[in-house]
C-alpha angles and dihedrals in degrees: 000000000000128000087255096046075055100053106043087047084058092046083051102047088048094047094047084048088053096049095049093051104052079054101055084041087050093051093040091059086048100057092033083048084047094055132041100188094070090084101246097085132203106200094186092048083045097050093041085049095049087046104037 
């Protein structure tokens, strides 16, 4: 395997780490915005959910 094969495997692997992270992050400020109770609260999520 060359230098560069290397180093685009490494690019890809970064940028799929990356990804998967600013999902899970995504996800994680949905369900903390959801649900109050979990500390970290969203007063405007909360009120369009109370309303809605």
């Amino acid at each position: 395997m060359s230098e560069y094969e290397k180093q685009k495997r490494q690019k890809m692997i970064t940028l799929t780490v990356l990804l998967a992270l600013s999902v899970l992050f995504g996800i994680l400020s949905l369900f903390l915005g959801r649900y109050p109770k979990a500390g970290f609260t969203s007063p405007v999520l909360f009120y369009t959910d109370s309303v809605a």
